[in-house]
KOLRO-996131 format. One record per residue: residue in three letters; x, y, z of N, C-alpha, C, CB in turn. Coordinates in pm, whole numbers, plus 50000, padded with zeros to 5 digits. Last residue first. Glycine has a CB too. Example, Ala and Ser with C-alpha at 12.3 -4.5 7.8 and 13.67 -1.06 7.14 Angstrom:
BEGIN
SER512854977550708513674989450714512905000350787514084994050572ALA513194943150780512304955050780513204967050780511314955350905
This chain:
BEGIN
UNK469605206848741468975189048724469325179648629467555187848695UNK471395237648912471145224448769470175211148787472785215748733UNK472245263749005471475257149000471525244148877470585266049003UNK474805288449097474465278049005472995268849054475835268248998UNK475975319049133475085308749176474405299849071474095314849252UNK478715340349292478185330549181476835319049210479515321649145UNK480425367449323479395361849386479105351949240478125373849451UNK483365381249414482835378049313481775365849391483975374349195UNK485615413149463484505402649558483825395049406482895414449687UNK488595427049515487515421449408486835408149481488325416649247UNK489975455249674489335441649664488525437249593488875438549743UNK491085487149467489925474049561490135466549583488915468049535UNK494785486049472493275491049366492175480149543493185477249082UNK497045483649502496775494049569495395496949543497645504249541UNK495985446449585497185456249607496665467649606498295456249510UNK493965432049568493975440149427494975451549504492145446849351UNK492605403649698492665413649755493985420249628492935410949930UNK489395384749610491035384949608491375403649610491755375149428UNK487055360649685487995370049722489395376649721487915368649786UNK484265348349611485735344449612486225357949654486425338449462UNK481485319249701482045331949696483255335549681481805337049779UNK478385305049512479955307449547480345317749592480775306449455UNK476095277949594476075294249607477905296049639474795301149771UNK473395256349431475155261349455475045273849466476365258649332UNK471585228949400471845246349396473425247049471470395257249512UNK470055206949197471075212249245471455225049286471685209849186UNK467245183749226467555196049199468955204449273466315202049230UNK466995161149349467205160349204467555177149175465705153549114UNK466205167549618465215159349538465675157349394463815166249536UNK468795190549662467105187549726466415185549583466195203549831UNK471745192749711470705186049604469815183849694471085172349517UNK473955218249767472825211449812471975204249737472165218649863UNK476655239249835476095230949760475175217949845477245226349674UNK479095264949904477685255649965476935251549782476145270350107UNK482305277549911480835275649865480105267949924480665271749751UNK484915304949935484305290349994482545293249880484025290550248UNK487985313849893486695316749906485915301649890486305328249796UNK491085335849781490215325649867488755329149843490555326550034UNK494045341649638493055343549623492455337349740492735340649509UNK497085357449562496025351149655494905354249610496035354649794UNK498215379849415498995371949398497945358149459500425376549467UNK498235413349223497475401549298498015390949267496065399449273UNK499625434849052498665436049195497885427849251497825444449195UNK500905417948833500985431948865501005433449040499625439848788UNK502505386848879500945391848843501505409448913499185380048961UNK503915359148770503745367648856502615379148795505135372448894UNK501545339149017502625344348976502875342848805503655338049063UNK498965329349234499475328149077500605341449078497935330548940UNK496835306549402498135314249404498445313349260499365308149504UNK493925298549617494945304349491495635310249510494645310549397UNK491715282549830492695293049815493655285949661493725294949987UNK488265270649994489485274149858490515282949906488835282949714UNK486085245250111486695261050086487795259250068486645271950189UNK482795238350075483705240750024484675247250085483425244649942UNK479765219850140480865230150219481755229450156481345228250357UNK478875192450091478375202450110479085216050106477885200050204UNK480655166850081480105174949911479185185049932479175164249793UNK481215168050308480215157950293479815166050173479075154450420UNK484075190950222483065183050359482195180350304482495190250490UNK486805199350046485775201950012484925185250158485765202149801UNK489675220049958488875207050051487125210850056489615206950250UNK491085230449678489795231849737489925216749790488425236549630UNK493595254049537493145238649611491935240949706494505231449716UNK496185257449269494755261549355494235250949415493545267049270UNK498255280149101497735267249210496475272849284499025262549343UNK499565291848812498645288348939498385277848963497535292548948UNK502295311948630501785300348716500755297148787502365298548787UNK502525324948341502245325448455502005311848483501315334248481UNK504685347348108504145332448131503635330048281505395321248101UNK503865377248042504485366848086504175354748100504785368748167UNK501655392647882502205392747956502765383847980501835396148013UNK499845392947597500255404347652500925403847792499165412347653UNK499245362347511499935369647426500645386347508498755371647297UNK500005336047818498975350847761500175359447647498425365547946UNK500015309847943501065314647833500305324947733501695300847741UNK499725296548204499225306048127500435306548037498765319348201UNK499225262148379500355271448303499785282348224501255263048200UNK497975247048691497855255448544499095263548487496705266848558UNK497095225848923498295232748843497895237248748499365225748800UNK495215215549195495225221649032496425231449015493715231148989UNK494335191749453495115204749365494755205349236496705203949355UNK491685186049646491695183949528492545195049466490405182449483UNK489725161849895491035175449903491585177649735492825168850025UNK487185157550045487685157549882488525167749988486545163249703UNK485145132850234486575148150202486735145550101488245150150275UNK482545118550189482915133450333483485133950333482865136950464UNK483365101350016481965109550052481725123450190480925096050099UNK485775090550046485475099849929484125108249980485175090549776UNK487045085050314486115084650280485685098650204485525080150379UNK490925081250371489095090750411487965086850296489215113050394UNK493665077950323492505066550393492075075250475492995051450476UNK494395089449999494615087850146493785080750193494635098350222UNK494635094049736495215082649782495545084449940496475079649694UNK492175104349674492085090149610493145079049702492625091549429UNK492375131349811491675113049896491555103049837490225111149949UNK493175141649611494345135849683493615127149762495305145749764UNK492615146149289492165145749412492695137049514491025143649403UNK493955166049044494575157049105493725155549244496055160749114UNK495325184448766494345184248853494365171148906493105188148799UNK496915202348496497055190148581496115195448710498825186248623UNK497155226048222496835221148372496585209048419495865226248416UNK497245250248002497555238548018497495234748189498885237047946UNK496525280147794496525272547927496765254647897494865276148008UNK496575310847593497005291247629496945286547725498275285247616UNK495315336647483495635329947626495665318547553494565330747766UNK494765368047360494865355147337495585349647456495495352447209UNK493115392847353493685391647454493845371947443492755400447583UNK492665408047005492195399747127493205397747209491635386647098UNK494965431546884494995419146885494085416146996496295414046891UNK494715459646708495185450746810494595439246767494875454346953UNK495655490646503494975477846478495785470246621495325470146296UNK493975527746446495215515746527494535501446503495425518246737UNK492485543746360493575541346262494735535746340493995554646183UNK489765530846470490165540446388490825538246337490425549146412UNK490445496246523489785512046578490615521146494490025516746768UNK490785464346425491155479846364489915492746442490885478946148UNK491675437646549490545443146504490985458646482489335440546606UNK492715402146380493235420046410491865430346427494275427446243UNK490785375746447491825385146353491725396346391491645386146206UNK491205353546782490375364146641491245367546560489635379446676UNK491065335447020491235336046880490315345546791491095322846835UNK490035331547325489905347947254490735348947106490765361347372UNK491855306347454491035313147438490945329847364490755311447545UNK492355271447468493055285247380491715294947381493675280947180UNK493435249747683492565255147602493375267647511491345259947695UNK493785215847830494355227947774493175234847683495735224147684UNK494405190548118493445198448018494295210047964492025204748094UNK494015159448250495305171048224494545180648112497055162948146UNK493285143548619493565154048465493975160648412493245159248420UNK493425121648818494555124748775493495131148605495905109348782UNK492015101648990491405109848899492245122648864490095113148953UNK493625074048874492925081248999492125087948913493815090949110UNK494495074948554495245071548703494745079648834496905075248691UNK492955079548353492725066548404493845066248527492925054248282UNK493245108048269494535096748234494245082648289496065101548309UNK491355126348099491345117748169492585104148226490395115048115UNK491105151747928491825140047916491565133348074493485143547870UNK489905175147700490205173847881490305160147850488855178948024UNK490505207747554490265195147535490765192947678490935187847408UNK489165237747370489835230647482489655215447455489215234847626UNK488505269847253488875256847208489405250947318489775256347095UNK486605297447129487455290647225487945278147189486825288847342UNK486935332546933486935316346939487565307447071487805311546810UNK485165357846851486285349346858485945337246919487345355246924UNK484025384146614483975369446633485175366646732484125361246487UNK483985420346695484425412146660484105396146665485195415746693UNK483605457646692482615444146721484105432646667480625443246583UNK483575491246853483965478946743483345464746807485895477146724UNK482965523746857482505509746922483085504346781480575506346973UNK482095558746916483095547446941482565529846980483955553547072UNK479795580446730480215563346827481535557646810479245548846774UNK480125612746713480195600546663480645590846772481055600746549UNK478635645546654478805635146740479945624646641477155628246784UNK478715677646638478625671046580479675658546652478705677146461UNK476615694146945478135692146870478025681146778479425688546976UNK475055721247179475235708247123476305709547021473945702547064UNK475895734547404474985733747310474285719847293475615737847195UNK478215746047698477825736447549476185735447522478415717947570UNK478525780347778477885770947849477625759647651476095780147969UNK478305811347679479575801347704479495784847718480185805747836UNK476395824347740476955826747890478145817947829475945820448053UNK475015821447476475635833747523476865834247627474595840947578UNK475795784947410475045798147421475945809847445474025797647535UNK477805771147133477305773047297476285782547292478485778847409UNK478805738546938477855752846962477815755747086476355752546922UNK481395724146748480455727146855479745739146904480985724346943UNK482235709746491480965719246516480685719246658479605714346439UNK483205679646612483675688246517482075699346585483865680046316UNK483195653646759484435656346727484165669446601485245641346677UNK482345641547081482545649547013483395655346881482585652747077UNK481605604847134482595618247143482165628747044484205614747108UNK479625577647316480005593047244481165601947224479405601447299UNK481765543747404480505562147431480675570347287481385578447604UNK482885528047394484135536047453482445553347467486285538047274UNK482395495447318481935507647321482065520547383481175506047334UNK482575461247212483115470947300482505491047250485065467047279UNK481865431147160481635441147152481925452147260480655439547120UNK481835396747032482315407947112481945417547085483415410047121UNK480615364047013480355377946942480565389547035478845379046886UNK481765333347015481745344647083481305357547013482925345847132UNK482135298947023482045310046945481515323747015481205306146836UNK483815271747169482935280447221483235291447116483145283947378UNK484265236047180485015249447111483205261047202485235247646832UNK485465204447332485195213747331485235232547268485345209847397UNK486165170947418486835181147307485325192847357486995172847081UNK487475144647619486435156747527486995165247503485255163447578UNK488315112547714488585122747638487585134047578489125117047550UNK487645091147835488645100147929488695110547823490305093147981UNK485325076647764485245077747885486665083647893484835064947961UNK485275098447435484895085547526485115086547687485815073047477UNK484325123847382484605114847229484855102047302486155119947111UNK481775144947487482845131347563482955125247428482055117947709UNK481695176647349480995162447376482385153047407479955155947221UNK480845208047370481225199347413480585181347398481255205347518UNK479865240547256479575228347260480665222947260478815224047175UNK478375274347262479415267447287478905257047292480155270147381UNK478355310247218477365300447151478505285047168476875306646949UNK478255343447350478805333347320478005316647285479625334147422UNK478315375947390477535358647396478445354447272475345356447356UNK480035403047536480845389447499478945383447508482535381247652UNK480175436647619479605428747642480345415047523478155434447642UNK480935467947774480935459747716480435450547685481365458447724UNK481095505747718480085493347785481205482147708477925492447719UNK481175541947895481785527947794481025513547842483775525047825UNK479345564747897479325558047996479855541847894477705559948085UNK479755607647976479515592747889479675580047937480355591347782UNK478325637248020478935624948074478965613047916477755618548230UNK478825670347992477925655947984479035647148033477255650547813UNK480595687447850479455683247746478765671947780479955680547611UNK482545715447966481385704548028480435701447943480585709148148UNK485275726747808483525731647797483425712347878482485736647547UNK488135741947851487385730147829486045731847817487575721447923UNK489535764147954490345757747885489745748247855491395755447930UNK488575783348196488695772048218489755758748142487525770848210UNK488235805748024489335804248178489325793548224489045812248310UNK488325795447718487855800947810488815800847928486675795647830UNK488905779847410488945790147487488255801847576489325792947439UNK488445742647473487585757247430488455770947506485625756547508UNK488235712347409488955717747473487935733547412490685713547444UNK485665688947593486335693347509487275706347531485515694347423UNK484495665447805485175676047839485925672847637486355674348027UNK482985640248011483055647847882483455657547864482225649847833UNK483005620348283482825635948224483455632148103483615650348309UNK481595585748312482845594348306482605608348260483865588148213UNK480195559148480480025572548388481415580548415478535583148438UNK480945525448469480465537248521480195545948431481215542548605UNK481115503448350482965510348372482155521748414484425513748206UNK479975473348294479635483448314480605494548422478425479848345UNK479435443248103480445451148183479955465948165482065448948127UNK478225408348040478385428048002479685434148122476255439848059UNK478105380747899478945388847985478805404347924480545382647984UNK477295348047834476965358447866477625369647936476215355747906UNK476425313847647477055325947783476735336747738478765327747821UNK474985283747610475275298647619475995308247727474145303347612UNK475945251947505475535259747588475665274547509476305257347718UNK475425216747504475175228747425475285236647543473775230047335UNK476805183847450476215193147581476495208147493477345191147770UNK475915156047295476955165147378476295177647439478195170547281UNK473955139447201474675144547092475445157947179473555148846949UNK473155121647426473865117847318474465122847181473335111047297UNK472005137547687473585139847605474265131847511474635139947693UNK469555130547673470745123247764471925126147747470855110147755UNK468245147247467468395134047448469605126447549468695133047297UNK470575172747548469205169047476469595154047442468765179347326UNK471595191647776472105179147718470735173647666472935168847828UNK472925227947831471515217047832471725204447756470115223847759UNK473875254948009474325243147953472885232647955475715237348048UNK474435289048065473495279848055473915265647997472495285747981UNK475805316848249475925308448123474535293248154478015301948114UNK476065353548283475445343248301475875336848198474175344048318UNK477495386148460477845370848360476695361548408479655361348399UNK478735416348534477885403348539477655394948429476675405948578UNK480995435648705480715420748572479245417848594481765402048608UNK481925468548772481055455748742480725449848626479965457048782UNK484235491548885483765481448749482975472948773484745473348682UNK485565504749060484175505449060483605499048931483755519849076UNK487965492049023487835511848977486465510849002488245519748779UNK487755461649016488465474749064488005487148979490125473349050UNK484375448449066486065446048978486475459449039486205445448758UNK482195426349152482725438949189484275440849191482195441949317UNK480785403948947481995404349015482385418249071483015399448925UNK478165378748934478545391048913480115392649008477215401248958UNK476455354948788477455355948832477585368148840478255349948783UNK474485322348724474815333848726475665343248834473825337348707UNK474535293548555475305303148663474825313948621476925303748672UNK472695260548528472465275648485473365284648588470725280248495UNK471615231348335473185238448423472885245848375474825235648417UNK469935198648239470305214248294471205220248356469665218348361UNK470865178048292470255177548146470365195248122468345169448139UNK473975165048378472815172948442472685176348278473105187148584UNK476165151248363475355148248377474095148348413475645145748388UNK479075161148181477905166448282477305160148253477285178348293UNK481605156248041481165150048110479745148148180481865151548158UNK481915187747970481525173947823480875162447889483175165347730UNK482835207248026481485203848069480885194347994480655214448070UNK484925210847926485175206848083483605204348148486095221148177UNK485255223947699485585209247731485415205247845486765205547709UNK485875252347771484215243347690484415232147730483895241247504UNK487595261947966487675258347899486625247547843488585257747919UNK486255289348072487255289448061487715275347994487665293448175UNK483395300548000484525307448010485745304948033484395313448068UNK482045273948010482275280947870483315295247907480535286247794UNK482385264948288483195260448130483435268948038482505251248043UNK479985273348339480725277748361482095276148295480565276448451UNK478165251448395478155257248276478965270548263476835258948243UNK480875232748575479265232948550479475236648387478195246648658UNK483615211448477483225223048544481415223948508484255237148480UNK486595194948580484865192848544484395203648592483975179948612UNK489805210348520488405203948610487665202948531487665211048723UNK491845219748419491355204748427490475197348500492155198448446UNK491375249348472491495243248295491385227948285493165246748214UNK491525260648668490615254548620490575244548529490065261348591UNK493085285348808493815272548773492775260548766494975269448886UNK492205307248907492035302848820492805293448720491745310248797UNK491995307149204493665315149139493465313248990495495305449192UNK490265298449303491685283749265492405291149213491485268649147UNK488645318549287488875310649444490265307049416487805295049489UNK488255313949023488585325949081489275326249241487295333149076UNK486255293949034487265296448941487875304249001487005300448818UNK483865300549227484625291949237486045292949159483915282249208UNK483245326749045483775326449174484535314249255482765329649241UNK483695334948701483395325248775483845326249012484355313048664UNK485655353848596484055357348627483585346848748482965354648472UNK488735368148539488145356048569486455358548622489135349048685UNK488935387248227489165390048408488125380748402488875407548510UNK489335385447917490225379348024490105379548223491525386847981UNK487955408547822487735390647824488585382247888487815384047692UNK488615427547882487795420648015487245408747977486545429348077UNK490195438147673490865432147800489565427147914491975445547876UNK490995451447432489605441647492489455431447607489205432947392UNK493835444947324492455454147382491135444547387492025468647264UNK497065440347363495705436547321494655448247375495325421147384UNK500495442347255499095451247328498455445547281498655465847316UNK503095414547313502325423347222501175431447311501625413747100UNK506415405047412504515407847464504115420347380504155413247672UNK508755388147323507795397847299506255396347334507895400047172UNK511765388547532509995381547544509685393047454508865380947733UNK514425396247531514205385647453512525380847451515195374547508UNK514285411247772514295419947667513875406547518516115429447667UNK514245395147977513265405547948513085409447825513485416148009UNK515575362447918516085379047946514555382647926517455388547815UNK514015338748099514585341847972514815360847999513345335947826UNK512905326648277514035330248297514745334148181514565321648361UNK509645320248173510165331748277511455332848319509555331048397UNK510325295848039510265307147918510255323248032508335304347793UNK511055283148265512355279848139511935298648078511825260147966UNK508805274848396510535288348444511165286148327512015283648606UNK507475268948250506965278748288508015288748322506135275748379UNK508065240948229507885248348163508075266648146507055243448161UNK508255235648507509725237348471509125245648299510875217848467UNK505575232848569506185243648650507765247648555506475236848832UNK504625209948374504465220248364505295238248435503395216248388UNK506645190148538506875193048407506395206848397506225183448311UNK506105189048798507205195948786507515199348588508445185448877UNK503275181848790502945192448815504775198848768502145193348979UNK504015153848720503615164448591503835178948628501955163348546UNK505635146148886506465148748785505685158548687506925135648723UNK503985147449113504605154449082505405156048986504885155449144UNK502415121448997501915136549006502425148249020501305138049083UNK504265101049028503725103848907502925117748914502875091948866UNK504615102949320505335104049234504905111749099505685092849224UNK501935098549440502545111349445503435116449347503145112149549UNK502115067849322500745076649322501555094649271499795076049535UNK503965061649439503945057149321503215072449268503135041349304UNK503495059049706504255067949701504835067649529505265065849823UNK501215045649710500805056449713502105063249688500025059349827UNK502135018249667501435022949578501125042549595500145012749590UNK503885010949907504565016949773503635026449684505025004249673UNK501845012550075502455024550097503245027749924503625022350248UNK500834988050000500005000050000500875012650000499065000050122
């Protein structure tokens, strides 16, 4: 017994040391030798999910609800719920709010795989409006304006067998920076704005997810990868960027497979992930949730290296009354000199 478990560990740390050694190889490379390109459209990338978010978002090889569809489709190939519904909001820094919903439904028992939708706006407040004008001031007050965003998304998964699914998710983006002013402006007598010849800031784009989740038949040992926010160049005015493209790769691993507790009242369960984001460094996370009689959750994350956040935490509750599943998440990660970002999530499924 003992060999077997120290077999067990073995083989788990070699992956988690594969991926990690990955990770330092391309983070010990000179500075100057990395090219990190600018993306825009950057809130396709801030984690939504609260459980997710908990693990430092080191997800990519879990079984996930309908929640998947934000981080890797494939991960809801398995589900065995005909229904799966999150909804989600996140109180982001500068006074930013998420809210996000996704939906997953398996027609016919899931013999033709698991469909879903998502969902994500974003709302960056109101901001002044200010042109320039000669006065003692040097500007005219034209109002406010108020940038939006929003991501649906159209996604499917199916188990190609008992350890392998594949998963892609299609996306229709959209971003919207408000009104501006840009020619003819009028005032009254006292000085005071009019009105002005307008125009919309906003671009649209397609992009694309893609993942796959593997099963290695050793415990419940997984290894998953995705690619998220594939598009072509999108052109504002007379600058062209790039989506906020991401790679992930991750090992996941429930450790009461090989201790002596009873699967039904502890789960202790790591997750390794590798980022490899077009606009910043190669990153690391860990994340680990014990989890009591599949009621009670609770989490902590770690990811390097990262501007203004390095921890994460946060716990959940989960309850099946009669066939019907509810879930309530919460996560917490504390944003150095900016807010704390609180993120609330609630799932239901049958």
């Amino acid at each position: 017994m003992k060999t077997k478990i120290k077999n067990y560990v073995k083989n788990l740390i070699l992956i988690i040391l594969m991926i990690f050694i990955q990770n330092n190889i391309i983070l010990s490379q000179d500075d100057d030798n990395q090219k990190l390109a600018q993306t825009g459209m950057k809130f396709l990338n801030v984690s939504l999910d609260a459980r997710a978010s908990a693990f430092g978002d080191a997800v990519t090889s879990l079984e996930l609800n309908s929640s998947a569809l934000f981080y890797n489709p494939a991960s809801m190939g398995w589900s065995n719920k005909s229904f799966d519904a999150t909804l989600g909001t996140t109180q982001f820094i500068a006074d930013i709010k998420y809210y996000n919903a996704a939906i997953s439904f398996a027609p016919y028992d899931g013999d033709y795989g698991i469909f879903g939708l998502s969902f994500v706006s974003v709302d960056y407040g109101d901001f002044l409006g200010t042109v320039r004008a000669d006065n003692d001031q040097g500007f005219l007050d034209v109002g406010t304006f108020s940038p939006t965003a929003l991501a649906f998304g159209v996604g499917y998964a199916k188990s190609l067998s008992e350890k392998f699914s594949i998963g892609a998710n299609i996306k229709y983006v959209r971003q919207s920076l408000g009104t501006s002013i840009v020619d003819d402006v009028v005032t009254d007598p006292s000085g005071a704005y009019v009105s002005a010849k307008t125009e919309d800031n906003k671009i649209d784009v397609l992009a694309f997810d893609f993942g796959i989740l593997y099963k290695t038949g050793f415990k419940s040992l997984n290894i998953g990868m995705s690619v998220r926010n594939f598009a072509r160049e999108v052109e504002y005015k007379e600058e062209g960027f790039q989506l906020p493209l991401i790679f992930q790769i991750g090992a996941s691993f429930n450790f009461a497979d090989i201790l002596d507790v009873d699967r039904s009242e502890h789960s202790l369960l790591l997750t390794v992930d590798a980022n490899h984001p077009r606009d910043y460094p190669e990153q690391l996370l860990i994340g680990l949730e014990y989890t009591f009689m599949d009621l009670i959750s609770l989490r902590g994350g770690y990811s390097t290296p990262n501007d203004e956040r390095d921890i994460s935490a946060g716990l959940g509750i989960k309850k099946d009354i009669g066939g019907l599943v509810l879930g309530v998440d919460y996560s917490y990660t504390p944003f150095g000199v900016f807010n704390n970002v609180h993120r609330i999530s609630i799932n239901f499924a049958y």
